[in-house]
Predicted model as a PDB file, atoms N, CA, C, CB and O in Angstrom, pLDDT in the B-factor column:
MODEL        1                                                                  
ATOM      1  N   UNK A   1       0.820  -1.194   0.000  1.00 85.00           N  
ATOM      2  CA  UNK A   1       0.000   0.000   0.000  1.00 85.00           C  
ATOM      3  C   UNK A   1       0.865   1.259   0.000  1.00 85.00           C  
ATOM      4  CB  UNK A   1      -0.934  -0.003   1.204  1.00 85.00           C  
ATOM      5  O   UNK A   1       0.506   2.307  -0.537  1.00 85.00           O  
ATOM      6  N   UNK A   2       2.079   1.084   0.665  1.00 88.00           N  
ATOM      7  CA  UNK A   2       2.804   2.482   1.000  1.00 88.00           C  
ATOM      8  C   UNK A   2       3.499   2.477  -0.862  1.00 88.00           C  
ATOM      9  CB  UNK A   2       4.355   2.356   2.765  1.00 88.00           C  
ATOM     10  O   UNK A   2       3.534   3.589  -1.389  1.00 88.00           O  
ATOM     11  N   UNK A   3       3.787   1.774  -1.357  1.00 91.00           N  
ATOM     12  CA  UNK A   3       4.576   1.900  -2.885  1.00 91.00           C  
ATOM     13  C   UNK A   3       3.012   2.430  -3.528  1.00 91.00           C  
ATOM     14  CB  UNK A   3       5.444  -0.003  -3.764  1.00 91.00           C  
ATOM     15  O   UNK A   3       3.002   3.441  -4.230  1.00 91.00           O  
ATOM     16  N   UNK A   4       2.028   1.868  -3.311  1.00 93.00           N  
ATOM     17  CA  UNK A   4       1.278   2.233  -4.286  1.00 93.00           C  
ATOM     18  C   UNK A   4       0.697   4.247  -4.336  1.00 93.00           C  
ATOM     19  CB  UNK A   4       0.033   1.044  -4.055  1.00 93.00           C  
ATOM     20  O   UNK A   4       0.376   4.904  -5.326  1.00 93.00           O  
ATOM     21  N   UNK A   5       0.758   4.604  -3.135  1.00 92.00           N  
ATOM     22  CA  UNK A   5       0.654   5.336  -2.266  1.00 92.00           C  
ATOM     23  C   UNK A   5       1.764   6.699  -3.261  1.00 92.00           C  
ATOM     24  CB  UNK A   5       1.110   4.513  -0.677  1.00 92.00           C  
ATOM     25  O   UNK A   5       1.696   7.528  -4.168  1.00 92.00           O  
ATOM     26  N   UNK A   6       2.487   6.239  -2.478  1.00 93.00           N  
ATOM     27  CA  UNK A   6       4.455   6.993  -3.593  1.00 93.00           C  
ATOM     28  C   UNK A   6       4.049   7.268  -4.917  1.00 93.00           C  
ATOM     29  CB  UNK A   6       6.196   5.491  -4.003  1.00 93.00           C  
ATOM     30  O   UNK A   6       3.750   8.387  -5.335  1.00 93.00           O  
ATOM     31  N   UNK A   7       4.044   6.040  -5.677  1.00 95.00           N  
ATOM     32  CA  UNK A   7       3.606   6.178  -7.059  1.00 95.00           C  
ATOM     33  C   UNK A   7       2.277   7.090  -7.683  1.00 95.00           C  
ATOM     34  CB  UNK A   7       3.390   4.851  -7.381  1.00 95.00           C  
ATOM     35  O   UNK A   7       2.371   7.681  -8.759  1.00 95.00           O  
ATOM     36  N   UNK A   8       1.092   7.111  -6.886  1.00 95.00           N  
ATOM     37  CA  UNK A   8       0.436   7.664  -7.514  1.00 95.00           C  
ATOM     38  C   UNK A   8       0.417   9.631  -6.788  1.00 95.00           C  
ATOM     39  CB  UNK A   8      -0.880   6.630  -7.518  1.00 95.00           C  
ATOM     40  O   UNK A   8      -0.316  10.552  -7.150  1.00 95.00           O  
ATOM     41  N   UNK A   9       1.263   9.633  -5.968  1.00 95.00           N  
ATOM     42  CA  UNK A   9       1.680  10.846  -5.557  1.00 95.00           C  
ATOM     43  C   UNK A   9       2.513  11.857  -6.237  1.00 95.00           C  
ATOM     44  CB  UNK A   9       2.191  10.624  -4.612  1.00 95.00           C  
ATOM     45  O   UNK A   9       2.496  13.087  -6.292  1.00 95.00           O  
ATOM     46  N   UNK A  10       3.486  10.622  -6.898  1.00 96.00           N  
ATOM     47  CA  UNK A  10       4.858  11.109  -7.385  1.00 96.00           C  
ATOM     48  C   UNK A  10       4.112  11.417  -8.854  1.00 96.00           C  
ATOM     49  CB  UNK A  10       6.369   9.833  -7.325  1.00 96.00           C  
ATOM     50  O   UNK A  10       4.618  12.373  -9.442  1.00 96.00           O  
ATOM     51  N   UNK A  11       2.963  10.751  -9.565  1.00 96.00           N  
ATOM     52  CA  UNK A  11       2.383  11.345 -10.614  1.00 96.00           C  
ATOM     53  C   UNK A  11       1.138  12.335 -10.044  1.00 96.00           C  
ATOM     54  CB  UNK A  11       1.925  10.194 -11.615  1.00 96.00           C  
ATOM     55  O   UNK A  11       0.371  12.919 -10.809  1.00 96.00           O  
ATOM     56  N   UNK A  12       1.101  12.382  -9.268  1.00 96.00           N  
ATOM     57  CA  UNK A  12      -0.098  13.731  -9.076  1.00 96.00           C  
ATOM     58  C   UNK A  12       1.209  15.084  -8.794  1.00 96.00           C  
ATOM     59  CB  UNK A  12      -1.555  13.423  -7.146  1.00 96.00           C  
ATOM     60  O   UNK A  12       1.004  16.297  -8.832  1.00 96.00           O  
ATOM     61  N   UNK A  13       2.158  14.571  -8.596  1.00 96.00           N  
ATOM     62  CA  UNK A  13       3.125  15.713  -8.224  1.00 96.00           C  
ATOM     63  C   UNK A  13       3.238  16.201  -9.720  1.00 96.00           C  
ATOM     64  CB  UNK A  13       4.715  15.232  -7.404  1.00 96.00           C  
ATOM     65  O   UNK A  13       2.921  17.321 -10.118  1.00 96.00           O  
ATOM     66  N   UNK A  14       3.873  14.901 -10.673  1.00 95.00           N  
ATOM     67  CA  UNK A  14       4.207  15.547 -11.698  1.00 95.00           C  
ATOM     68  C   UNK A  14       3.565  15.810 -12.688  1.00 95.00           C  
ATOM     69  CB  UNK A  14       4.959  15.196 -12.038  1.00 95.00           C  
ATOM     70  O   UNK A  14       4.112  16.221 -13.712  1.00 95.00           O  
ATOM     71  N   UNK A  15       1.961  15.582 -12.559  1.00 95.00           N  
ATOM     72  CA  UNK A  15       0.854  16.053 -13.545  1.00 95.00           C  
ATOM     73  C   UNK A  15       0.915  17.737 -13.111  1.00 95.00           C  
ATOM     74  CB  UNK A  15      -0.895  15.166 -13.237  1.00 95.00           C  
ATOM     75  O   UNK A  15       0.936  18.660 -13.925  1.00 95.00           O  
ATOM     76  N   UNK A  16       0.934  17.854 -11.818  1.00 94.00           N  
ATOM     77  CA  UNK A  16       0.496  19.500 -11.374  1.00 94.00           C  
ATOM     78  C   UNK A  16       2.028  20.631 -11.615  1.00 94.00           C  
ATOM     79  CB  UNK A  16      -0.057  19.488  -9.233  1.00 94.00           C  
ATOM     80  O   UNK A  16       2.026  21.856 -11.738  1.00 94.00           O  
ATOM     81  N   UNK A  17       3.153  19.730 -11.618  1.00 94.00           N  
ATOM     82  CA  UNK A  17       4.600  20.683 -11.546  1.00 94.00           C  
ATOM     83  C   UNK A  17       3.976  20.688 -13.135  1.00 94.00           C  
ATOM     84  CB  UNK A  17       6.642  19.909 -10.995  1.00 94.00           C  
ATOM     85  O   UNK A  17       3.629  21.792 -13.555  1.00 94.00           O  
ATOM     86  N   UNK A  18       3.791  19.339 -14.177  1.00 93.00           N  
ATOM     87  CA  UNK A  18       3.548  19.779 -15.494  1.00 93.00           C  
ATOM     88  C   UNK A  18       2.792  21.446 -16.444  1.00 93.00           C  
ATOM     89  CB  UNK A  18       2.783  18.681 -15.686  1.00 93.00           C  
ATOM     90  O   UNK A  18       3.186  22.311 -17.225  1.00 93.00           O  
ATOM     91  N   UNK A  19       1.142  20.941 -15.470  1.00 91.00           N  
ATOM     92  CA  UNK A  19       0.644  21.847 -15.317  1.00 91.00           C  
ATOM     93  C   UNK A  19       1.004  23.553 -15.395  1.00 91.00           C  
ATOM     94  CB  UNK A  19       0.361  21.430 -14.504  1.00 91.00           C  
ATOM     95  O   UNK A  19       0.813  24.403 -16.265  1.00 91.00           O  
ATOM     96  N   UNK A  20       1.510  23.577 -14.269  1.00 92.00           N  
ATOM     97  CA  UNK A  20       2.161  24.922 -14.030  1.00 92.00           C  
ATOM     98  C   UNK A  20       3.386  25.641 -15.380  1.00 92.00           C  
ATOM     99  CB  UNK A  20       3.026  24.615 -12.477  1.00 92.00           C  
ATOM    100  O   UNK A  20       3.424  26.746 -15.923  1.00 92.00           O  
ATOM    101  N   UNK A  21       3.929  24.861 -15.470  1.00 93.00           N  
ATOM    102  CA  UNK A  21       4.751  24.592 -16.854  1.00 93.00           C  
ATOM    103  C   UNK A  21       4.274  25.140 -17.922  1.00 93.00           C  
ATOM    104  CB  UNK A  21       4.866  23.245 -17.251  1.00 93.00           C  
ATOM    105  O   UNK A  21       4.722  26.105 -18.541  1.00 93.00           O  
ATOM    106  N   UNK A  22       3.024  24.283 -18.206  1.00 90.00           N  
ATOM    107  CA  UNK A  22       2.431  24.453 -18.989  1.00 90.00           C  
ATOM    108  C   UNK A  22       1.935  25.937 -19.355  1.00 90.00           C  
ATOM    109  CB  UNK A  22       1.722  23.647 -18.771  1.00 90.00           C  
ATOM    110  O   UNK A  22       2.154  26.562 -20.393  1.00 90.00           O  
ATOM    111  N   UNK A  23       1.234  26.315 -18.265  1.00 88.00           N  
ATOM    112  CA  UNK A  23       0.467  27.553 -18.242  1.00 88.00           C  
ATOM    113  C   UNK A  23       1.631  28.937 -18.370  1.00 88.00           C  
ATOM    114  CB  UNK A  23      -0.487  27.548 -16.703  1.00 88.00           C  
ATOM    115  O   UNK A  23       1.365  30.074 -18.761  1.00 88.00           O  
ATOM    116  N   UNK A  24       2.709  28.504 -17.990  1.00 90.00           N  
ATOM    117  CA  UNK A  24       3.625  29.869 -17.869  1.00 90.00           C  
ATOM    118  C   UNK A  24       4.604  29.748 -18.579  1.00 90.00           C  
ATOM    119  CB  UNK A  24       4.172  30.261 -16.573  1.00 90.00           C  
ATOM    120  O   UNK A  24       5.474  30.618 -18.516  1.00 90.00           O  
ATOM    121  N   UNK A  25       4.778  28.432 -19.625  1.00 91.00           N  
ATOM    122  CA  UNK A  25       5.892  28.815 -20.432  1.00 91.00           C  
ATOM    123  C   UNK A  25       5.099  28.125 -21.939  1.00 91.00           C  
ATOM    124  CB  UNK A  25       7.615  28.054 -19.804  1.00 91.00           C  
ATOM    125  O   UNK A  25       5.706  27.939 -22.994  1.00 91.00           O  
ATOM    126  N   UNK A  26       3.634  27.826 -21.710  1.00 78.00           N  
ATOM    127  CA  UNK A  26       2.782  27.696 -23.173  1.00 78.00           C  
ATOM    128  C   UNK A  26       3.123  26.551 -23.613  1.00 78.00           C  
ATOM    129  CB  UNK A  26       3.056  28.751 -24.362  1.00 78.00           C  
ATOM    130  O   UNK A  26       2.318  26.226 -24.485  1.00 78.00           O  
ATOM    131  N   UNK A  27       4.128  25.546 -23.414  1.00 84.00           N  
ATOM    132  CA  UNK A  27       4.756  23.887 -23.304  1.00 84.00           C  
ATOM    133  C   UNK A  27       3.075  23.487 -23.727  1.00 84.00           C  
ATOM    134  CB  UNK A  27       5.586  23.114 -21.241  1.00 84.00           C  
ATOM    135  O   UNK A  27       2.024  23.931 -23.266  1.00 84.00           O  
ATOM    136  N   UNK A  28       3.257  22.763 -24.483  1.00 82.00           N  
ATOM    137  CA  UNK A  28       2.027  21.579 -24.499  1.00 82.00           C  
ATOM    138  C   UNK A  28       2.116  20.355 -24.077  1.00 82.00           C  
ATOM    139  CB  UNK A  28       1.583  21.268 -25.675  1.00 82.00           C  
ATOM    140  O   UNK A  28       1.833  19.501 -24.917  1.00 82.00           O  
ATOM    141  N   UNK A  29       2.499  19.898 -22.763  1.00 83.00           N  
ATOM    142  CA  UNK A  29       2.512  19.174 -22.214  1.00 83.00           C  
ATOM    143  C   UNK A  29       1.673  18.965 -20.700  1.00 83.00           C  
ATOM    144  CB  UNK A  29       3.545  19.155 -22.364  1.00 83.00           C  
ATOM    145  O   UNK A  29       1.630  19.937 -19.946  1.00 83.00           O  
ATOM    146  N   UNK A  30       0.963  17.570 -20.257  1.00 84.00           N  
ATOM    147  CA  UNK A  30       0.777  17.713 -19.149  1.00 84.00           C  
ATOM    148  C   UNK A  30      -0.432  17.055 -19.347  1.00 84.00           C  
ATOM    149  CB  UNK A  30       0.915  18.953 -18.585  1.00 84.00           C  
ATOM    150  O   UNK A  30      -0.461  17.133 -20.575  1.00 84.00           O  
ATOM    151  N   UNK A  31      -2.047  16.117 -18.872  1.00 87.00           N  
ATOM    152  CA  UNK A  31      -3.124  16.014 -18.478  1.00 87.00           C  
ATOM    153  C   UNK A  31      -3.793  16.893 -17.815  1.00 87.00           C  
ATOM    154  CB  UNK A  31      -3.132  15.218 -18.021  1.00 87.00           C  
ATOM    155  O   UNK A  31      -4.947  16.665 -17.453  1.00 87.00           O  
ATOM    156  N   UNK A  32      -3.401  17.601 -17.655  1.00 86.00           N  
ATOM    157  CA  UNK A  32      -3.803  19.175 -17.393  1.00 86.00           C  
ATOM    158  C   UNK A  32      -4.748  20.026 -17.978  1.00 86.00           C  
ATOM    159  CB  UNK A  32      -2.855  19.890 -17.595  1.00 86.00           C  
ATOM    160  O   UNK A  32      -5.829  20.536 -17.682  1.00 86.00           O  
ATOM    161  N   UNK A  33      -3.965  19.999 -18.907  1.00 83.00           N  
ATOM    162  CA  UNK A  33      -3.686  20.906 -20.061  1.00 83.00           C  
ATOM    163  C   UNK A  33      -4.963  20.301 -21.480  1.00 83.00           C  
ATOM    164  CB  UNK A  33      -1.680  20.658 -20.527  1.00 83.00           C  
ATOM    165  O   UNK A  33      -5.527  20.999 -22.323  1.00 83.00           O  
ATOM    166  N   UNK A  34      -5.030  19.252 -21.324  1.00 85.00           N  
ATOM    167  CA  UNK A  34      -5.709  18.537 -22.422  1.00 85.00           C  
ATOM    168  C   UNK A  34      -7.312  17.857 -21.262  1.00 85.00           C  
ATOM    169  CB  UNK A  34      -4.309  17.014 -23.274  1.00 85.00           C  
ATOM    170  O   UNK A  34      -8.028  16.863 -21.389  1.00 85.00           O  
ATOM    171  N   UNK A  35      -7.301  18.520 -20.656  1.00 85.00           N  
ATOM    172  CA  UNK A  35      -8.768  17.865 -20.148  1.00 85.00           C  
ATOM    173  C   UNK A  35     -10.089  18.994 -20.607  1.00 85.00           C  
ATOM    174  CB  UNK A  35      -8.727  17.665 -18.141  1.00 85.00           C  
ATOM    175  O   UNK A  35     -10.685  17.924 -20.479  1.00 85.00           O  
ATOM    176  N   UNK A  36     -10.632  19.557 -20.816  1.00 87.00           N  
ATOM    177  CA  UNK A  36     -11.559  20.455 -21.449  1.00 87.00           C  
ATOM    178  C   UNK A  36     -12.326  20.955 -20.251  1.00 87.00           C  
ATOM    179  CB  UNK A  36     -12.483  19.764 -22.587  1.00 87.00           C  
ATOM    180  O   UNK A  36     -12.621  22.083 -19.856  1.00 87.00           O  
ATOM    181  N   UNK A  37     -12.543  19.753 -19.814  1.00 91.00           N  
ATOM    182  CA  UNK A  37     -13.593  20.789 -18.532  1.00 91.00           C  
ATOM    183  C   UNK A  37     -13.204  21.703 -17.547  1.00 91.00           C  
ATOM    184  CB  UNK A  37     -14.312  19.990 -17.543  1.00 91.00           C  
ATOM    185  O   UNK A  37     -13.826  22.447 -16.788  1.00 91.00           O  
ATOM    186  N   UNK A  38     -11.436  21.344 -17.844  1.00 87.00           N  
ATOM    187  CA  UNK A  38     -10.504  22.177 -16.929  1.00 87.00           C  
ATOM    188  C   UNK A  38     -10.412  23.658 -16.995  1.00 87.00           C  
ATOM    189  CB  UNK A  38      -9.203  21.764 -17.134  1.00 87.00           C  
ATOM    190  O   UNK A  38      -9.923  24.463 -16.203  1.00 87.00           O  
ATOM    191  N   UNK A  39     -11.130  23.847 -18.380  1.00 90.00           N  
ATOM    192  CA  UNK A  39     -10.561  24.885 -19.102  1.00 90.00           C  
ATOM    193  C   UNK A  39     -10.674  26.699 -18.248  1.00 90.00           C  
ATOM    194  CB  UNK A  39     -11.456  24.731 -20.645  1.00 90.00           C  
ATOM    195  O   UNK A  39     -11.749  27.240 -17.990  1.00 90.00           O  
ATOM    196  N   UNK A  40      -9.602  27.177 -18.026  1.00 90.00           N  
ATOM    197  CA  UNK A  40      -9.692  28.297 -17.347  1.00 90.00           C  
ATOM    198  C   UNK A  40      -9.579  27.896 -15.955  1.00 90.00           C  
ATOM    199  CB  UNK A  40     -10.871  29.032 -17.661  1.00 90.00           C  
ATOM    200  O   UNK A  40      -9.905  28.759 -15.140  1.00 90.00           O  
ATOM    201  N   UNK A  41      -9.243  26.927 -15.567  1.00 93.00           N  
ATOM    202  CA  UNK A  41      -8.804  26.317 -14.031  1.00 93.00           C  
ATOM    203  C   UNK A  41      -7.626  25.458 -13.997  1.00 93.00           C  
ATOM    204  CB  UNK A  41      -9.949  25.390 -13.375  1.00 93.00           C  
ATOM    205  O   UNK A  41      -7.494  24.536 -13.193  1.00 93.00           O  
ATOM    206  N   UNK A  42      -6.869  25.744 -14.788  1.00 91.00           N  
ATOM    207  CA  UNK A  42      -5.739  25.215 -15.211  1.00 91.00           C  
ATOM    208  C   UNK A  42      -4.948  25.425 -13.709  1.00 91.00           C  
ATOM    209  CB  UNK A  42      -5.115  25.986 -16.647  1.00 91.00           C  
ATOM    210  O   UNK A  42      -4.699  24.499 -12.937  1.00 91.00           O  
ATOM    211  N   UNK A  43      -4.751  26.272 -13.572  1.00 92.00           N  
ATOM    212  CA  UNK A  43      -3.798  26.893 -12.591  1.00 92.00           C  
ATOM    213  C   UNK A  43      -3.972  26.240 -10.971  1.00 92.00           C  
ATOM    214  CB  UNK A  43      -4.123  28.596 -12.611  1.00 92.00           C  
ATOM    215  O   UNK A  43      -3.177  25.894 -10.097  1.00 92.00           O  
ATOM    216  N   UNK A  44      -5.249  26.277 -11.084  1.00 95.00           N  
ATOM    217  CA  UNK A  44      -6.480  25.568 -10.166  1.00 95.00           C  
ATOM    218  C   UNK A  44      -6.021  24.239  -9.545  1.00 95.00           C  
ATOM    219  CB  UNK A  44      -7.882  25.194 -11.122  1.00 95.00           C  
ATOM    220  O   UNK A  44      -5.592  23.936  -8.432  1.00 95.00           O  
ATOM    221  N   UNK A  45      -6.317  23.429 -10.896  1.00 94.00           N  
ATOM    222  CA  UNK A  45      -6.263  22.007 -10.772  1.00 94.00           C  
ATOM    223  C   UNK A  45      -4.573  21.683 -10.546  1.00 94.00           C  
ATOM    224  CB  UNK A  45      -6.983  21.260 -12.215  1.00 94.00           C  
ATOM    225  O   UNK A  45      -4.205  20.617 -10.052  1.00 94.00           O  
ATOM    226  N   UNK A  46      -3.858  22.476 -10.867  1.00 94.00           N  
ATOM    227  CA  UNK A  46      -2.166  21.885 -10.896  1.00 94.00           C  
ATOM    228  C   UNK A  46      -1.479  22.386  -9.448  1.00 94.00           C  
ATOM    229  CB  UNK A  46      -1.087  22.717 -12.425  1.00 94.00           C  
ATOM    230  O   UNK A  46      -0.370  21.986  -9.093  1.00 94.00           O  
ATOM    231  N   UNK A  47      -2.109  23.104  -8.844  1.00 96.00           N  
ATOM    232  CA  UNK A  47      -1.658  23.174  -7.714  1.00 96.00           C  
ATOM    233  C   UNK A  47      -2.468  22.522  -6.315  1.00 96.00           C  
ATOM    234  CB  UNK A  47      -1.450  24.468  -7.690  1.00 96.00           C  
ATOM    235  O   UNK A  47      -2.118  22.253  -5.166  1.00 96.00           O  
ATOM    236  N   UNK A  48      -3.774  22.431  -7.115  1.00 96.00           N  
ATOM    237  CA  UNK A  48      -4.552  20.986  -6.240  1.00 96.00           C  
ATOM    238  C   UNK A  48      -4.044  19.495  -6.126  1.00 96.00           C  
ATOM    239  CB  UNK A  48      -5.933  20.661  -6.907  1.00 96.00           C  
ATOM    240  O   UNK A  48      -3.990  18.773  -5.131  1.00 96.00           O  
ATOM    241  N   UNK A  49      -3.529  19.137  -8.014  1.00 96.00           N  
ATOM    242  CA  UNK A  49      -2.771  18.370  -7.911  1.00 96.00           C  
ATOM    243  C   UNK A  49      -0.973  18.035  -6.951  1.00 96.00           C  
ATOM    244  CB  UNK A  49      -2.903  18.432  -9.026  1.00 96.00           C  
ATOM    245  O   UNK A  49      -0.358  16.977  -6.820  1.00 96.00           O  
ATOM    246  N   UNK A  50      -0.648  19.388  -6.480  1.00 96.00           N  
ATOM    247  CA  UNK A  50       1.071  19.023  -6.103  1.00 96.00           C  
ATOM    248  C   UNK A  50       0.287  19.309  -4.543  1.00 96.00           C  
ATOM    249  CB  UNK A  50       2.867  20.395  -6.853  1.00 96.00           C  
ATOM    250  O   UNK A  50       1.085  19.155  -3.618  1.00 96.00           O  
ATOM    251  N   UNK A  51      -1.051  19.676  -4.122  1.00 97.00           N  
ATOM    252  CA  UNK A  51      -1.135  19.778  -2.866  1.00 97.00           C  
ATOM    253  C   UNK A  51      -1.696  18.054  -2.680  1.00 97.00           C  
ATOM    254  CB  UNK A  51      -2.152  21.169  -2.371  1.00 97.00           C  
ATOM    255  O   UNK A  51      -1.346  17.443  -1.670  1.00 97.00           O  
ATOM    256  N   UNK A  52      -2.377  17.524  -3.498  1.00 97.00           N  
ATOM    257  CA  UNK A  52      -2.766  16.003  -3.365  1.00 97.00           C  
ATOM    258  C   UNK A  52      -1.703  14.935  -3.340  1.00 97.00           C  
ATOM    259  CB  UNK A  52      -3.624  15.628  -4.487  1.00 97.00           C  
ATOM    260  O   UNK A  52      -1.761  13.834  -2.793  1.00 97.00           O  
ATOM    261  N   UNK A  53      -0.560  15.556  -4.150  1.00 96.00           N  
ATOM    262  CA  UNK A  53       0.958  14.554  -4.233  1.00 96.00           C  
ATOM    263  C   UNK A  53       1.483  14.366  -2.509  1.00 96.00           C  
ATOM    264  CB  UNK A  53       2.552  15.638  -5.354  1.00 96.00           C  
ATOM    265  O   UNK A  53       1.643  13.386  -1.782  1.00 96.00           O  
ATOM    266  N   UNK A  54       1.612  15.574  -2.361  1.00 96.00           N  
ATOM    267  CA  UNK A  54       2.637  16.089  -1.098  1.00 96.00           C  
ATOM    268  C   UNK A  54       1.340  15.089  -0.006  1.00 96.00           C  
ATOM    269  CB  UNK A  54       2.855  18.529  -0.762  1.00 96.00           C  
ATOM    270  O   UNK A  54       1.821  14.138   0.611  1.00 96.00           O  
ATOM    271  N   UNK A  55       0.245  15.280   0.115  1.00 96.00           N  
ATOM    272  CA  UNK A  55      -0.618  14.533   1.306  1.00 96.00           C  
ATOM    273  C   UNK A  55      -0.427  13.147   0.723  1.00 96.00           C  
ATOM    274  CB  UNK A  55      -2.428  15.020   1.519  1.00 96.00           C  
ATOM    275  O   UNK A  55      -0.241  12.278   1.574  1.00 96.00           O  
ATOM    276  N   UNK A  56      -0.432  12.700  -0.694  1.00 95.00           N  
ATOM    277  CA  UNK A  56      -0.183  11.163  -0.715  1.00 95.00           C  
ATOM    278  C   UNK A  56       1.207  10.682   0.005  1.00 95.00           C  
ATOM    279  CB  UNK A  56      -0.142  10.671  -2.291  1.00 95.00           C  
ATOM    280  O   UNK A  56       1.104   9.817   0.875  1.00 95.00           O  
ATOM    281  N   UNK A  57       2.361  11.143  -0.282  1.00 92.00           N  
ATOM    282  CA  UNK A  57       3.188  11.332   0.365  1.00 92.00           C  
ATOM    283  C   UNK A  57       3.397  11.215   1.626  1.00 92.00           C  
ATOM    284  CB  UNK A  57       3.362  12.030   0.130  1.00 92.00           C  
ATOM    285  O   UNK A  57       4.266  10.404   1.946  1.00 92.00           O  
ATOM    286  N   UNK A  58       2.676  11.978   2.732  1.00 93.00           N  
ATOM    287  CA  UNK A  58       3.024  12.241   3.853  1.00 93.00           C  
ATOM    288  C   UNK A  58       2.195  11.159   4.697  1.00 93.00           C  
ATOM    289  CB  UNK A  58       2.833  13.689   4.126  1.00 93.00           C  
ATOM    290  O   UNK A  58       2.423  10.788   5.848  1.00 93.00           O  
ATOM    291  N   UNK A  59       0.839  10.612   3.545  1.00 93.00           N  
ATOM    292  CA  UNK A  59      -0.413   9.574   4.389  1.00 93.00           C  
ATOM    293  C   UNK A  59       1.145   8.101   3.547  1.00 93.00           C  
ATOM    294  CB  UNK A  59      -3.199   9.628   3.306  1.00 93.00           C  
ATOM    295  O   UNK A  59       0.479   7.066   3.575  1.00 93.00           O  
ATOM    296  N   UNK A  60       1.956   7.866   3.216  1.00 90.00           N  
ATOM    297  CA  UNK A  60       2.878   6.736   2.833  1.00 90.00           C  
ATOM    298  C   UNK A  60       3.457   6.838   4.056  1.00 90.00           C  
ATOM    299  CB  UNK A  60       3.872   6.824   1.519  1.00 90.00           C  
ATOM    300  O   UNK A  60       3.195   6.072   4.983  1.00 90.00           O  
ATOM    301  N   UNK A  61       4.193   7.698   4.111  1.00 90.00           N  
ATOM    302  CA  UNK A  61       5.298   7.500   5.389  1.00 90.00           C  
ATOM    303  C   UNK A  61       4.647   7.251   6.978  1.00 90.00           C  
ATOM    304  CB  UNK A  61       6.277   9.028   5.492  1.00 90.00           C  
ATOM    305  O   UNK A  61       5.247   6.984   8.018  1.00 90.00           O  
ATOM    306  N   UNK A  62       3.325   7.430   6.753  1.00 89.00           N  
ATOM    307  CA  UNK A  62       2.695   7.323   7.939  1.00 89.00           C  
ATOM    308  C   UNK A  62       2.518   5.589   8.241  1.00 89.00           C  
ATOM    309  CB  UNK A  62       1.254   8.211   7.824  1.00 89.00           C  
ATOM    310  O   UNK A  62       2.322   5.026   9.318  1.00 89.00           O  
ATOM    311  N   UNK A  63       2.661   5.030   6.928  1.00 79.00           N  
ATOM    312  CA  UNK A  63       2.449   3.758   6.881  1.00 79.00           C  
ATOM    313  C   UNK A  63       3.722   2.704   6.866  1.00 79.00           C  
ATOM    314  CB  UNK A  63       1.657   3.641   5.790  1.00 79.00           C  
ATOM    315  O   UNK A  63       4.784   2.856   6.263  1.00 79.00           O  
ATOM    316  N   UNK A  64       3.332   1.636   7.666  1.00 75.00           N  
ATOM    317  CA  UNK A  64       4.291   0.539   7.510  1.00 75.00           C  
ATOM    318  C   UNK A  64       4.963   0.243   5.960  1.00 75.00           C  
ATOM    319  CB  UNK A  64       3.509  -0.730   7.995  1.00 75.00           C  
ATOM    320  O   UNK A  64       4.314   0.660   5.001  1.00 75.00           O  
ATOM    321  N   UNK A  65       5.689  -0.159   5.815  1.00 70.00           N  
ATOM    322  CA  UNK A  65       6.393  -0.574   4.861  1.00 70.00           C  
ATOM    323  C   UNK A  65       5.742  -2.179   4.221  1.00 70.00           C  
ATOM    324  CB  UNK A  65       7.883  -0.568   5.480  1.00 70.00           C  
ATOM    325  O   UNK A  65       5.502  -2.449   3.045  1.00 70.00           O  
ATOM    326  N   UNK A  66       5.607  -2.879   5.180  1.00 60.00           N  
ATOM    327  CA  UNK A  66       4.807  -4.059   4.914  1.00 60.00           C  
ATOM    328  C   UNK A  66       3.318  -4.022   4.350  1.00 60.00           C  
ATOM    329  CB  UNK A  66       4.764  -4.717   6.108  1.00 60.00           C  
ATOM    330  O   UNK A  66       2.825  -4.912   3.657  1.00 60.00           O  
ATOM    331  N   UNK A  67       2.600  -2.709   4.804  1.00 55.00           N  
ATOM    332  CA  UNK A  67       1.228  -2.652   4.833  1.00 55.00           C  
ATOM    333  C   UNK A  67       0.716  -2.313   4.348  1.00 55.00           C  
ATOM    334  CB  UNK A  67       0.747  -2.406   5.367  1.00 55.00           C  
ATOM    335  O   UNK A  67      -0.492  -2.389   4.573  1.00 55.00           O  
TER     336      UNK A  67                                                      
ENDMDL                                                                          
END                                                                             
């Protein structure tokens, strides 16, 4: 649970660092960026996303390694 935990953190981290990227240097990169309903909450959703990474993160280490 704690790897699965990491992994989908470490991509909510790097969908939202994408994000941000995206929006301030015009990069077309990211799931972000290509979702439609997002549109005009770009900024929104990518820093919701690196605030959802960082709590997946912090709810891993809270956890056993075995568990």
């Amino acid at each position: 649970m704690k790897k699965l935990l990491e992994i989908v953190g470490f991509l909510a981290v790097l969908q939202g660092v994408a994000g941000l990227v995206t929006e301030f240097t015009d990069w077309n990169w990211g799931l972000v960026r290509r979702a439609g309903f997002l549109d005009g909450y770009e900024i929104y959703a990518s820093v919701a996303l690196l605030v959802l990474g960082i709590a997946l993160f912090t709810l891993a280490e809270t956890r056993k390694p075995g568990g």
